[in-house]
C-alpha positions in Angstrom: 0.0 0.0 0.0 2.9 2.2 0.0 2.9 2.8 -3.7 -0.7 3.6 -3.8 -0.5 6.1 -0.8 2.5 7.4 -2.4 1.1 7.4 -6.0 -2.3 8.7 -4.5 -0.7 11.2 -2.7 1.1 12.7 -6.1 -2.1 11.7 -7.6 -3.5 14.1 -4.9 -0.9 16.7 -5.4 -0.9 17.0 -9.2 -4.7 17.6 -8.9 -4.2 20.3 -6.7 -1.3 21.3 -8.4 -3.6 21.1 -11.5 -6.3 22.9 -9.9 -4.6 25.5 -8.7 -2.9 26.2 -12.0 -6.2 26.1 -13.5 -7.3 28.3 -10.5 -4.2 30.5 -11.2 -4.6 30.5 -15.0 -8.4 31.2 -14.8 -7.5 33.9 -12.4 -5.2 35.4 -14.8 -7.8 34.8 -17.7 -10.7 36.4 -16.0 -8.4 39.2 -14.5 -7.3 40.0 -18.0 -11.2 39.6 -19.1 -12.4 41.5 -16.4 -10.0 44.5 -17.0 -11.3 44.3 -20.7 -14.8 44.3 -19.5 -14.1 47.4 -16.5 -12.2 49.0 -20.0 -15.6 48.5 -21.6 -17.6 49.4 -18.9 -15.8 52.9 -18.5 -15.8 53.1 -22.6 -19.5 52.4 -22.2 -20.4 54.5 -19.2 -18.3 57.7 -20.7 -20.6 56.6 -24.0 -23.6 56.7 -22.0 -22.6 59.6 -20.5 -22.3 61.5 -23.7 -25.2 59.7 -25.0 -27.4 61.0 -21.0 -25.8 64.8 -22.3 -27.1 64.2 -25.8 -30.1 63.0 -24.6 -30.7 65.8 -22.5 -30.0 68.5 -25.0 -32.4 66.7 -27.1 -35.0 66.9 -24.5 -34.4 70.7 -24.1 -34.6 71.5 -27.9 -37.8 69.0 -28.0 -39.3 70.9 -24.8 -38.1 74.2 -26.6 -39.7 72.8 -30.1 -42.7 71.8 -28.4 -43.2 74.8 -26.5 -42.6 76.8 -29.7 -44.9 74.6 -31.4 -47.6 74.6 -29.5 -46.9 78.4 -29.0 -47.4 78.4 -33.4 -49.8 75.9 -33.6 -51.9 78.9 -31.2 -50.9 81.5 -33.3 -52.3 79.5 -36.1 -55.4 79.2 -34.4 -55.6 82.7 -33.5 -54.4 83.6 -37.1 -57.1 81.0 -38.4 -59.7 82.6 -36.5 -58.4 86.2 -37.8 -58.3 84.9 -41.2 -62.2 83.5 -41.0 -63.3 86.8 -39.0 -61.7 89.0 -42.1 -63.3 86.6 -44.8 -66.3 87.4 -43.5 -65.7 91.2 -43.0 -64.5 90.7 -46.8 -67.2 88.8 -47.9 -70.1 91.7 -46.2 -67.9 94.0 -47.5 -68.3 93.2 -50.8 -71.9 92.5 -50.3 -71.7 96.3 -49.2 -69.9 97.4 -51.9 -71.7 95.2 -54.9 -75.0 96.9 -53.2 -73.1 100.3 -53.7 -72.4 99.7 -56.7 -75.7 99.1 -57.9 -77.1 102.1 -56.0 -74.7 104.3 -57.5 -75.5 102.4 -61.2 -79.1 103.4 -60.5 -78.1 107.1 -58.9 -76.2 107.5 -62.2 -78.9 107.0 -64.3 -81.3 108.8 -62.2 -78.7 111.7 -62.3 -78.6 111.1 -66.2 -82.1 111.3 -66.4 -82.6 114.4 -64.5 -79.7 116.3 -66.2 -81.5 115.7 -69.8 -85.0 117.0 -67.9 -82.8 119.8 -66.6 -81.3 120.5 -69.6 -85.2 120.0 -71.3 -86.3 122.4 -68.9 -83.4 125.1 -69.3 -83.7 124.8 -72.7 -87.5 125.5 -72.7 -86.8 128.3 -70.1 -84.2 130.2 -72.1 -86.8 129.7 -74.9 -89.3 131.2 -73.0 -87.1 134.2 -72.2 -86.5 134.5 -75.5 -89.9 134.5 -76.2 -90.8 137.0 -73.2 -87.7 139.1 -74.5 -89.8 139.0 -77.7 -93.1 139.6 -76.3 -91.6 142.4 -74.1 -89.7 143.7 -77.1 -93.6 143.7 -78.9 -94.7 145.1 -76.1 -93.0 147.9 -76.3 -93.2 148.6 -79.8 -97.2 148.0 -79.1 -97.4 150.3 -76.2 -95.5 152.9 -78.3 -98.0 152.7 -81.1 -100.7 152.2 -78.4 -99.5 156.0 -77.3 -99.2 157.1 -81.0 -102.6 155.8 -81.9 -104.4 157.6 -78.6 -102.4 160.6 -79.4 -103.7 160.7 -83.1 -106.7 159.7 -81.2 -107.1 162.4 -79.2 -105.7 164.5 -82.2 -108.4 163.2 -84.3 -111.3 163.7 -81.4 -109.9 167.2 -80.8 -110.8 167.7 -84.4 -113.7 166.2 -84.4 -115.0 168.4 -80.8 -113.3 171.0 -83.1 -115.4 170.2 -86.6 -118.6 169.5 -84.3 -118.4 172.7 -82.7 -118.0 174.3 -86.1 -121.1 172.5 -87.5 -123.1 172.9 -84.3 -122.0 176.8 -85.5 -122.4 176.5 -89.0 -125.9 174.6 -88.3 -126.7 177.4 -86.1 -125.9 180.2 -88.3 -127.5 178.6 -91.0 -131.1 178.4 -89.2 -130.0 181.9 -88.4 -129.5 182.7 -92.7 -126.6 182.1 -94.5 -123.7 184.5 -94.4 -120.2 185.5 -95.7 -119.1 185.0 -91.7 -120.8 181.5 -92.0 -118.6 180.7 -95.3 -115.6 181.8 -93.3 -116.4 179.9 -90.4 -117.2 176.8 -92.7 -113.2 176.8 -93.9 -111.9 177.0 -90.5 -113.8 173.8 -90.1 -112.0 172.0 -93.2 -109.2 169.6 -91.7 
Protein backbone atom coordinates (compact mmCIF):
# COMPACT_ATOMS: atom_id res chain seq x y z
CA UNK A 1 0.00 0.00 0.00
CA UNK A 2 2.89 2.16 -0.04
CA UNK A 3 2.88 2.84 -3.71
CA UNK A 4 -0.70 3.55 -3.80
CA UNK A 5 -0.53 6.15 -0.84
CA UNK A 6 2.46 7.45 -2.40
CA UNK A 7 1.13 7.38 -5.97
CA UNK A 8 -2.27 8.71 -4.52
CA UNK A 9 -0.65 11.20 -2.73
CA UNK A 10 1.05 12.65 -6.07
CA UNK A 11 -2.13 11.72 -7.59
CA UNK A 12 -3.51 14.06 -4.87
CA UNK A 13 -0.86 16.68 -5.44
CA UNK A 14 -0.86 17.03 -9.23
CA UNK A 15 -4.72 17.63 -8.88
CA UNK A 16 -4.22 20.33 -6.66
CA UNK A 17 -1.30 21.27 -8.42
CA UNK A 18 -3.62 21.06 -11.48
CA UNK A 19 -6.29 22.88 -9.90
CA UNK A 20 -4.60 25.50 -8.72
CA UNK A 21 -2.89 26.24 -12.03
CA UNK A 22 -6.19 26.07 -13.48
CA UNK A 23 -7.26 28.31 -10.48
CA UNK A 24 -4.19 30.48 -11.23
CA UNK A 25 -4.63 30.53 -14.99
CA UNK A 26 -8.35 31.19 -14.80
CA UNK A 27 -7.52 33.95 -12.44
CA UNK A 28 -5.21 35.40 -14.80
CA UNK A 29 -7.80 34.80 -17.70
CA UNK A 30 -10.73 36.38 -16.00
CA UNK A 31 -8.40 39.21 -14.54
CA UNK A 32 -7.26 39.99 -17.96
CA UNK A 33 -11.16 39.57 -19.09
CA UNK A 34 -12.36 41.50 -16.43
CA UNK A 35 -10.01 44.48 -17.01
CA UNK A 36 -11.26 44.28 -20.66
CA UNK A 37 -14.80 44.32 -19.48
CA UNK A 38 -14.07 47.40 -16.53
CA UNK A 39 -12.23 48.96 -19.98
CA UNK A 40 -15.59 48.54 -21.63
CA UNK A 41 -17.55 49.44 -18.91
CA UNK A 42 -15.76 52.87 -18.55
CA UNK A 43 -15.81 53.06 -22.58
CA UNK A 44 -19.49 52.36 -22.21
CA UNK A 45 -20.43 54.46 -19.23
CA UNK A 46 -18.27 57.65 -20.69
CA UNK A 47 -20.55 56.64 -23.95
CA UNK A 48 -23.64 56.70 -21.96
CA UNK A 49 -22.63 59.58 -20.49
CA UNK A 50 -22.31 61.50 -23.71
CA UNK A 51 -25.23 59.71 -25.04
CA UNK A 52 -27.41 60.96 -20.95
CA UNK A 53 -25.84 64.77 -22.31
CA UNK A 54 -27.10 64.15 -25.81
CA UNK A 55 -30.11 63.04 -24.62
CA UNK A 56 -30.67 65.82 -22.50
CA UNK A 57 -30.02 68.51 -25.03
CA UNK A 58 -32.40 66.70 -27.10
CA UNK A 59 -35.01 66.86 -24.47
CA UNK A 60 -34.38 70.66 -24.10
CA UNK A 61 -34.61 71.45 -27.90
CA UNK A 62 -37.85 69.02 -28.01
CA UNK A 63 -39.29 70.85 -24.82
CA UNK A 64 -38.07 74.23 -26.57
CA UNK A 65 -39.72 72.80 -30.06
CA UNK A 66 -42.73 71.78 -28.38
CA UNK A 67 -43.22 74.79 -26.50
CA UNK A 68 -42.57 76.83 -29.71
CA UNK A 69 -44.93 74.59 -31.45
CA UNK A 70 -47.63 74.64 -29.48
CA UNK A 71 -46.86 78.38 -29.03
CA UNK A 72 -47.41 78.37 -33.40
CA UNK A 73 -49.85 75.88 -33.59
CA UNK A 74 -51.94 78.91 -31.23
CA UNK A 75 -50.91 81.48 -33.34
CA UNK A 76 -52.31 79.46 -36.14
CA UNK A 77 -55.41 79.17 -34.39
CA UNK A 78 -55.57 82.72 -33.52
CA UNK A 79 -54.36 83.62 -37.15
CA UNK A 80 -57.12 80.98 -38.43
CA UNK A 81 -59.70 82.62 -36.50
CA UNK A 82 -58.45 86.24 -37.79
CA UNK A 83 -58.35 84.89 -41.22
CA UNK A 84 -62.21 83.47 -40.95
CA UNK A 85 -63.34 86.78 -39.04
CA UNK A 86 -61.74 89.00 -42.07
CA UNK A 87 -63.30 86.58 -44.81
CA UNK A 88 -66.30 87.40 -43.55
CA UNK A 89 -65.74 91.20 -43.05
CA UNK A 90 -64.46 90.74 -46.77
CA UNK A 91 -67.23 88.84 -47.89
CA UNK A 92 -70.10 91.69 -46.19
CA UNK A 93 -67.86 94.00 -47.47
CA UNK A 94 -68.31 93.23 -50.79
CA UNK A 95 -71.94 92.52 -50.27
CA UNK A 96 -71.72 96.33 -49.21
CA UNK A 97 -69.89 97.41 -51.92
CA UNK A 98 -71.66 95.25 -54.94
CA UNK A 99 -75.01 96.93 -53.25
CA UNK A 100 -73.11 100.27 -53.67
CA UNK A 101 -72.41 99.72 -56.73
CA UNK A 102 -75.73 99.07 -57.88
CA UNK A 103 -77.14 102.14 -55.96
CA UNK A 104 -74.74 104.29 -57.47
CA UNK A 105 -75.51 102.41 -61.23
CA UNK A 106 -79.07 103.40 -60.52
CA UNK A 107 -78.11 107.09 -58.87
CA UNK A 108 -76.19 107.53 -62.18
CA UNK A 109 -78.90 107.00 -64.25
CA UNK A 110 -81.29 108.84 -62.21
CA UNK A 111 -78.67 111.69 -62.27
CA UNK A 112 -78.62 111.07 -66.16
CA UNK A 113 -82.08 111.29 -66.43
CA UNK A 114 -82.55 114.38 -64.49
CA UNK A 115 -79.69 116.32 -66.25
CA UNK A 116 -81.46 115.71 -69.75
CA UNK A 117 -84.96 117.04 -67.93
CA UNK A 118 -82.84 119.84 -66.57
CA UNK A 119 -81.26 120.45 -69.60
CA UNK A 120 -85.17 119.96 -71.35
CA UNK A 121 -86.25 122.35 -68.93
CA UNK A 122 -83.40 125.10 -69.30
CA UNK A 123 -83.70 124.85 -72.74
CA UNK A 124 -87.50 125.52 -72.65
CA UNK A 125 -86.83 128.26 -70.14
CA UNK A 126 -84.20 130.17 -72.11
CA UNK A 127 -86.78 129.65 -74.91
CA UNK A 128 -89.27 131.16 -72.98
CA UNK A 129 -87.13 134.25 -72.21
CA UNK A 130 -86.48 134.50 -75.51
CA UNK A 131 -89.93 134.46 -76.17
CA UNK A 132 -90.83 137.04 -73.22
CA UNK A 133 -87.75 139.06 -74.55
CA UNK A 134 -89.83 139.01 -77.71
CA UNK A 135 -93.07 139.57 -76.32
CA UNK A 136 -91.63 142.41 -74.07
CA UNK A 137 -89.73 143.73 -77.10
CA UNK A 138 -93.58 143.70 -78.86
CA UNK A 139 -94.70 145.06 -76.06
CA UNK A 140 -92.99 147.86 -76.32
CA UNK A 141 -93.24 148.57 -79.81
CA UNK A 142 -97.19 148.05 -79.10
CA UNK A 143 -97.39 150.33 -76.22
CA UNK A 144 -95.50 152.89 -78.30
CA UNK A 145 -98.00 152.66 -81.12
CA UNK A 146 -100.70 152.15 -78.45
CA UNK A 147 -99.47 155.98 -77.30
CA UNK A 148 -99.17 157.10 -80.96
CA UNK A 149 -102.60 155.81 -81.86
CA UNK A 150 -104.39 157.60 -78.64
CA UNK A 151 -102.43 160.61 -79.37
CA UNK A 152 -103.74 160.74 -83.14
CA UNK A 153 -106.72 159.68 -81.21
CA UNK A 154 -107.10 162.40 -79.16
CA UNK A 155 -105.70 164.52 -82.17
CA UNK A 156 -108.44 163.25 -84.31
CA UNK A 157 -111.35 163.75 -81.41
CA UNK A 158 -109.95 167.24 -80.77
CA UNK A 159 -110.78 167.69 -84.39
CA UNK A 160 -113.71 166.20 -84.42
CA UNK A 161 -114.97 168.38 -80.78
CA UNK A 162 -113.33 170.96 -83.10
CA UNK A 163 -115.39 170.20 -86.57
CA UNK A 164 -118.59 169.49 -84.33
CA UNK A 165 -118.39 172.66 -82.73
CA UNK A 166 -118.04 174.25 -86.11
CA UNK A 167 -121.08 172.45 -87.46
CA UNK A 168 -123.12 172.89 -84.31
CA UNK A 169 -121.97 176.75 -85.52
CA UNK A 170 -122.35 176.53 -89.00
CA UNK A 171 -125.88 174.63 -88.32
CA UNK A 172 -126.69 177.39 -86.06
CA UNK A 173 -125.94 180.21 -88.35
CA UNK A 174 -127.54 178.58 -90.96
CA UNK A 175 -131.11 178.40 -89.23
CA UNK A 176 -130.04 181.88 -88.37
CA UNK A 177 -129.55 182.68 -92.66
CA UNK A 178 -126.57 182.09 -94.53
CA UNK A 179 -123.70 184.55 -94.35
CA UNK A 180 -120.24 185.52 -95.70
CA UNK A 181 -119.10 184.96 -91.71
CA UNK A 182 -120.75 181.50 -92.04
CA UNK A 183 -118.59 180.66 -95.31
CA UNK A 184 -115.59 181.82 -93.34
CA UNK A 185 -116.35 179.94 -90.37
CA UNK A 186 -117.21 176.84 -92.68
CA UNK A 187 -113.17 176.81 -93.94
CA UNK A 188 -111.87 176.96 -90.50
CA UNK A 189 -113.76 173.82 -90.06
CA UNK A 190 -111.99 171.97 -93.18
CA UNK A 191 -109.22 169.65 -91.74
Amino acid sequence: MGFMEKNVNIFLLVIVLLVAGSLAGSSVYYQKNFDKLTDRYDDTASNLSLCNADLEGFRFNLNKTLRSLNTTTQDIRRYDELYSTKAEELKTTQTDLEQTQTNLQSTKLTLQEETALKNKYKNDYEDQLEISGDLEEQNAILTSQKAQLEASVISYRNRIDASEMCIDGFLSDYDAGLTSAMKADAADCKP
